[in-house]
Backbone as JSON Lines, residues from 0, in Angstrom:
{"i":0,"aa":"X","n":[150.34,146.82,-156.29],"ca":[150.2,146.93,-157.72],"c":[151.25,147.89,-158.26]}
{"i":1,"aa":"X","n":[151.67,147.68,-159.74],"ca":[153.02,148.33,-159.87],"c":[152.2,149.97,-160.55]}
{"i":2,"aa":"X","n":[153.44,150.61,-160.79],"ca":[152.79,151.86,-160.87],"c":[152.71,152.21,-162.46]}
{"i":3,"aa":"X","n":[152.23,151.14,-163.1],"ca":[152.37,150.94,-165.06],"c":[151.5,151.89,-164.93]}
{"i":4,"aa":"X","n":[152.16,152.92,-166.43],"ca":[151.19,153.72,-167.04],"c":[149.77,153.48,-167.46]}
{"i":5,"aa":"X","n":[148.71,153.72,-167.25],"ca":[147.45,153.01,-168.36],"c":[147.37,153.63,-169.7]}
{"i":6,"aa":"X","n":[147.54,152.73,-170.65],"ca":[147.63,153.21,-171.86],"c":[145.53,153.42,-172.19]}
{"i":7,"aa":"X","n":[146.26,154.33,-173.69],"ca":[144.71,155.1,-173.96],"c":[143.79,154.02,-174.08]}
{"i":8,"aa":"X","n":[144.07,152.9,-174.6],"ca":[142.59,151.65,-175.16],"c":[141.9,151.88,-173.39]}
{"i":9,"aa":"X","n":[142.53,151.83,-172.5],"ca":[141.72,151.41,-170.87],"c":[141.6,152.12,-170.02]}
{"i":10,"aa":"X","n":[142.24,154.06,-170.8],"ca":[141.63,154.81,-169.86],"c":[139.69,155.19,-169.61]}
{"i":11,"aa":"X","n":[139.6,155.88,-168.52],"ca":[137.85,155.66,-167.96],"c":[138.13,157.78,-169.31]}
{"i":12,"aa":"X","n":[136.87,157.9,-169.4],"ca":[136.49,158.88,-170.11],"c":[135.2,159.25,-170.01]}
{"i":13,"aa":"X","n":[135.58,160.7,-168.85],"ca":[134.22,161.6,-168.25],"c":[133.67,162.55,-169.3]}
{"i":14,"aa":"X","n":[132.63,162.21,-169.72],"ca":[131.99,162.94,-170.84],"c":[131.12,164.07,-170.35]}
{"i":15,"aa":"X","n":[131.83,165.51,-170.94],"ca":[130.94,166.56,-171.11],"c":[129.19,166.04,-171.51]}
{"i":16,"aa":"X","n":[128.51,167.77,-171.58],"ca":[127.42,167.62,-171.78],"c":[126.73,167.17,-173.26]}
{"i":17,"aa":"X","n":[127.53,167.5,-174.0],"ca":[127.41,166.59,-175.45],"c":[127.5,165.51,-175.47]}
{"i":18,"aa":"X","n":[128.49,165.04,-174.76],"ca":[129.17,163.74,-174.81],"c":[127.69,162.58,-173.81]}
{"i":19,"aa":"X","n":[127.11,163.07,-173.29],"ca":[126.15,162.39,-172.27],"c":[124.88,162.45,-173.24]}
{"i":20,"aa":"X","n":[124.62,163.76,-173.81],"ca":[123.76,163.76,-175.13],"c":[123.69,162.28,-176.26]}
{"i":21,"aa":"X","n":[124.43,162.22,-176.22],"ca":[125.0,161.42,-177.84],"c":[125.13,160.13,-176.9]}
{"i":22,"aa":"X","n":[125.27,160.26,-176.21],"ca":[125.24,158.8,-175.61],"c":[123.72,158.2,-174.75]}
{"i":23,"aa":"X","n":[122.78,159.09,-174.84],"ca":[121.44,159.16,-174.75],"c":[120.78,158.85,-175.72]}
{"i":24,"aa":"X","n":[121.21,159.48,-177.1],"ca":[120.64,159.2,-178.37],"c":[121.01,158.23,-179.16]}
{"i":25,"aa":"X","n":[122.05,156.94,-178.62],"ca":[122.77,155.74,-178.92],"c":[121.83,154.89,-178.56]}
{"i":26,"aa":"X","n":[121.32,155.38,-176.91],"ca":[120.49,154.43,-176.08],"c":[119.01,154.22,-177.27]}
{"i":27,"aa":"X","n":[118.58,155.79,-177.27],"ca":[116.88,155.63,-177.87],"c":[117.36,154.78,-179.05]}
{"i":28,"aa":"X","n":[118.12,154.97,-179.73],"ca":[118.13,154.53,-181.58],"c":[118.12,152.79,-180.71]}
{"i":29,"aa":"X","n":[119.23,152.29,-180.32],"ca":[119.1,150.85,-180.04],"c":[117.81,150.44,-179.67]}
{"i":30,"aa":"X","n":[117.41,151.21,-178.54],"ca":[116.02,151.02,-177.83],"c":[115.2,150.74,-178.73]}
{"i":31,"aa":"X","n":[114.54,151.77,-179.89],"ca":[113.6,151.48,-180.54],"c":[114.12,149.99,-181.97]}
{"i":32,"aa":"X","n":[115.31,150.01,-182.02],"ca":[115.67,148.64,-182.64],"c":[115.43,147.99,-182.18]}
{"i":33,"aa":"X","n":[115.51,147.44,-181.37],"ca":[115.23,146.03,-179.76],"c":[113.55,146.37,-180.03]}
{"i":34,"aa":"X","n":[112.54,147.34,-179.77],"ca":[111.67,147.25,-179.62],"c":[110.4,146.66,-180.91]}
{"i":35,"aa":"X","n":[111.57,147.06,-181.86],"ca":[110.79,146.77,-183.43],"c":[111.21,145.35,-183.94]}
{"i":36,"aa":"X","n":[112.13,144.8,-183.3],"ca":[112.76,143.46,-183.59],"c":[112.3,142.48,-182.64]}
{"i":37,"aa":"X","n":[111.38,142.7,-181.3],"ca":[110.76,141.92,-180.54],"c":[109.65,141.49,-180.93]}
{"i":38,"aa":"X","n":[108.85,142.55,-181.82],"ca":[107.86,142.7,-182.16],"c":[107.73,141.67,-183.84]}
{"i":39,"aa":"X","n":[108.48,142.07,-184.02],"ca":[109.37,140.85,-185.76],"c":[109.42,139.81,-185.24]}
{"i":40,"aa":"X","n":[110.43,139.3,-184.13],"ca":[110.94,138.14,-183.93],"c":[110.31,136.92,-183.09]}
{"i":41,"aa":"X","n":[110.21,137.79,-181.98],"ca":[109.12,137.04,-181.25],"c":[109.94,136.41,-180.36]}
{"i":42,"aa":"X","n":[109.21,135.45,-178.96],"ca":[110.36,134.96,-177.87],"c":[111.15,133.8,-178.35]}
{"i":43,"aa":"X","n":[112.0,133.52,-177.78],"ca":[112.85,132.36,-177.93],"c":[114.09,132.57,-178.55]}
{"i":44,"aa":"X","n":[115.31,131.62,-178.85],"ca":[116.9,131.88,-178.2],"c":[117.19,133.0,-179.1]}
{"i":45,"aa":"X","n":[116.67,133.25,-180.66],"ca":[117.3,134.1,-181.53],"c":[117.18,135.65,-181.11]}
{"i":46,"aa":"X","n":[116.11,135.82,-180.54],"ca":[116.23,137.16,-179.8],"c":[116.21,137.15,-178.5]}
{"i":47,"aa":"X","n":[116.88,136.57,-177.42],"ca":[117.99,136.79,-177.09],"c":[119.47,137.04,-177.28]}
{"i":48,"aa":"X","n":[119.74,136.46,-178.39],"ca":[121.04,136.14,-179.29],"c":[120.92,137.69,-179.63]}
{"i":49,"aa":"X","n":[119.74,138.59,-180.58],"ca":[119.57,139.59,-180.7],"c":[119.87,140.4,-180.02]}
{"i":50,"aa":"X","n":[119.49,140.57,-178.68],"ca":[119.56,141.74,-177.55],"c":[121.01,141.65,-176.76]}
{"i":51,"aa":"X","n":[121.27,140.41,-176.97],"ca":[123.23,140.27,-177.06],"c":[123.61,140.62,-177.38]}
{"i":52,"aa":"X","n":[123.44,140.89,-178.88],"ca":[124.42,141.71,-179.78],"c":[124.26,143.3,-179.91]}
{"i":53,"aa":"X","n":[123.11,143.5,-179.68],"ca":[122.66,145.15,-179.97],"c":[123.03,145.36,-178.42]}
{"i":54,"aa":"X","n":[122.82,144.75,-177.11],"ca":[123.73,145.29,-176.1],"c":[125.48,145.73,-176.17]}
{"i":55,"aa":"X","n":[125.85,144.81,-177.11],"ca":[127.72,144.72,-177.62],"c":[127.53,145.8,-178.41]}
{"i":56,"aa":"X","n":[127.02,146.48,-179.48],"ca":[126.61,147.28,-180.56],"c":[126.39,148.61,-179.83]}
{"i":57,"aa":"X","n":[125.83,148.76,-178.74],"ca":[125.43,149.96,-177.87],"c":[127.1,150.02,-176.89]}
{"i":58,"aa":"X","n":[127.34,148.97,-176.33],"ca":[128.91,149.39,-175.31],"c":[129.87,149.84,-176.7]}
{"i":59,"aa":"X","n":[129.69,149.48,-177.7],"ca":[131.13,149.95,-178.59],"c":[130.55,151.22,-179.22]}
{"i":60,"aa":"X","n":[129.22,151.44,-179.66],"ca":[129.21,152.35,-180.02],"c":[129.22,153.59,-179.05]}
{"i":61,"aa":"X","n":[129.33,153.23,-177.62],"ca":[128.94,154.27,-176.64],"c":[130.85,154.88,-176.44]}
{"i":62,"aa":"X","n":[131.35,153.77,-176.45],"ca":[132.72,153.63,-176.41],"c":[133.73,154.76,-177.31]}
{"i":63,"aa":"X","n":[133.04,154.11,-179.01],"ca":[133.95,155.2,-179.93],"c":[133.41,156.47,-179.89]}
{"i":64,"aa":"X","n":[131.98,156.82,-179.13],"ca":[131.78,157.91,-179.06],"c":[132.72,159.08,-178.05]}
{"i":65,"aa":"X","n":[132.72,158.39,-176.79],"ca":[133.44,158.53,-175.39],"c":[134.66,158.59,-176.13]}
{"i":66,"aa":"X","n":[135.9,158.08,-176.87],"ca":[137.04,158.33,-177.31],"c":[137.02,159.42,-177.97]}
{"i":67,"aa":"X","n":[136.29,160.35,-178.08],"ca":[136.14,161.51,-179.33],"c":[136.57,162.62,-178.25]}
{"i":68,"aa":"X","n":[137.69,162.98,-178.58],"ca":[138.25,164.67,-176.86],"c":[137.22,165.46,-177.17]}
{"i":69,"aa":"X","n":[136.41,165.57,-178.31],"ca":[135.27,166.76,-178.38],"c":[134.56,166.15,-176.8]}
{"i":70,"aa":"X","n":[133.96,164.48,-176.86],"ca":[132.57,164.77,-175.97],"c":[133.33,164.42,-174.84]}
{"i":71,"aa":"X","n":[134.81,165.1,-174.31],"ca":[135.4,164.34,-173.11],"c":[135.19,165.49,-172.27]}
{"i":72,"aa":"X","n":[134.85,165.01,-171.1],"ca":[135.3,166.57,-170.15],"c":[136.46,167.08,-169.54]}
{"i":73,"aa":"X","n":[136.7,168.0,-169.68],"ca":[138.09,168.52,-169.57],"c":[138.56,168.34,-168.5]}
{"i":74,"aa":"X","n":[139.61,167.64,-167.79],"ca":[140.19,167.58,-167.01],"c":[140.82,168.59,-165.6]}
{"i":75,"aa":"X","n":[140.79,169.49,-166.33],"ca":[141.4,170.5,-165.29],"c":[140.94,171.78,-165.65]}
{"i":76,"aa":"X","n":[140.44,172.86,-165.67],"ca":[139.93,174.24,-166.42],"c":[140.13,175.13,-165.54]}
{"i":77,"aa":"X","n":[140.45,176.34,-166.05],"ca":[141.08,177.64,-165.09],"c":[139.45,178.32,-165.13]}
{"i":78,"aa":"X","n":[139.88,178.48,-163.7],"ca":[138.88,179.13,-163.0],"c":[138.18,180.4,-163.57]}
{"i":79,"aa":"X","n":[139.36,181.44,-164.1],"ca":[139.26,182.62,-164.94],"c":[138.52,182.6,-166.08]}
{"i":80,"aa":"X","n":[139.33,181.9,-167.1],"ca":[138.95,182.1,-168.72],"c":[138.63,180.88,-168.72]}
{"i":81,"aa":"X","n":[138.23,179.58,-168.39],"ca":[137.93,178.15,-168.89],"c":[139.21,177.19,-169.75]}
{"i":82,"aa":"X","n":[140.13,178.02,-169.58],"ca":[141.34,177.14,-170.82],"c":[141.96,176.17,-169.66]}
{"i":83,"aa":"X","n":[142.74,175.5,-170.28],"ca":[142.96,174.08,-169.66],"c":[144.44,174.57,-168.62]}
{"i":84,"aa":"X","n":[144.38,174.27,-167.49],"ca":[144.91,174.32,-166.11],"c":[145.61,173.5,-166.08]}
{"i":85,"aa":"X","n":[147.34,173.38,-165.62],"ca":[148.11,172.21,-165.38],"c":[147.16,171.31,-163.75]}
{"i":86,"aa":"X","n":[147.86,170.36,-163.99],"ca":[146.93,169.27,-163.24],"c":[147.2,170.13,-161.38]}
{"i":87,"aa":"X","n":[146.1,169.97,-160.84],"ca":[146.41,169.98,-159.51],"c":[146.43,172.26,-159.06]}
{"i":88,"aa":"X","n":[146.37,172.47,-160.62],"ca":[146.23,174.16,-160.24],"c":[144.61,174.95,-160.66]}
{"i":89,"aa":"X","n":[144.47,176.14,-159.97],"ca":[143.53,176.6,-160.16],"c":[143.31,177.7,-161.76]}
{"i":90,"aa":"X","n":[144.31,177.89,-161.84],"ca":[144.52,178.83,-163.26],"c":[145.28,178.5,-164.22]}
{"i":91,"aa":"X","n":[145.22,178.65,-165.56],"ca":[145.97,178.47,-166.28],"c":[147.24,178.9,-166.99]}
{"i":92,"aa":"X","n":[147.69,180.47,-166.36],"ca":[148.52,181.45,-166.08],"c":[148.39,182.15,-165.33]}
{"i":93,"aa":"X","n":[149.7,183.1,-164.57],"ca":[149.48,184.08,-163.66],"c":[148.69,185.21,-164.22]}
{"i":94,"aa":"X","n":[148.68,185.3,-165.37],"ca":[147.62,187.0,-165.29],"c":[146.31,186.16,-165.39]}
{"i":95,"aa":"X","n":[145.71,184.78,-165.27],"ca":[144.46,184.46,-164.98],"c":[144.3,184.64,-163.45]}
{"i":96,"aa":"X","n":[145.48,184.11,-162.82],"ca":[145.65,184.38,-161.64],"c":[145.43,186.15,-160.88]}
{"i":97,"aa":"X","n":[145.82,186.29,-161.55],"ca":[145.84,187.75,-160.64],"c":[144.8,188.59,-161.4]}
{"i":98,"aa":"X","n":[144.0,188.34,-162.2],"ca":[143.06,188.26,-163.0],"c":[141.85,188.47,-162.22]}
{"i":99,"aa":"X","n":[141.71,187.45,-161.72],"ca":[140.76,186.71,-160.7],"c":[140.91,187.2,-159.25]}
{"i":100,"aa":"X","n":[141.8,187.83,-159.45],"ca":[142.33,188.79,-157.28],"c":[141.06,189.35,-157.28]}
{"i":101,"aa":"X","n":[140.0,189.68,-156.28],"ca":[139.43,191.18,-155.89],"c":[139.61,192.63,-156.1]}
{"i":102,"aa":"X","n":[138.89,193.21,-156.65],"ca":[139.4,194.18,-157.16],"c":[139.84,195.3,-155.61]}
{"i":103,"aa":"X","n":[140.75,196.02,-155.33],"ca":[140.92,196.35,-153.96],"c":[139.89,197.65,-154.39]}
């Protein structure tokens, strides 16, 4: 496979603890829609057709939530102060670095 960039529409997006919040409270709100519209509609193809669409309605809305950098989890964080770490390091500057030494 070639080594193409993935552009933003198809990157994956690990959601902090807000971000898992809000995507819990996407679930209940649909949930109790589906549950009040089964109860309206009754069996047969239109609600199925229903729970089709409020399933599509829940992946996009779970989606534009997940695109928001607030509910993303940070990728890399210095060990020291929590600020953002180049990829593959433990700190985000040397005085976090030496920051973080033992005190002798």
């Amino acid at each position: 496979m070639s080594q193409t960039p993935i552009r933003p529409e198809f990157q994956v997006h690990m959601l902090n603890d807000s971000g898992k919040t809000q995507a819990t409270q996407i679930a209940e709100v649909l949930s109790e829609a589906l549950n009040k519209l089964e109860a309206l509609v009754g069996p047969g193809r239109e609600l199925v057709i229903v729970k089709t669409k409020l399933e599509e309605a829940c992946f996009f809305a779970k989606r534009g939530m997940a695109s928001k950098p607030d509910n993303q989890q940070r990728q890399n964080s210095c060990e020291h102060c929590d600020g953002d770490a180049p990829a593959g390091k433990r700190f985000c500057s040397d005085a976090c670095r030496i920051a973080d030494l033992p005190s002798a």
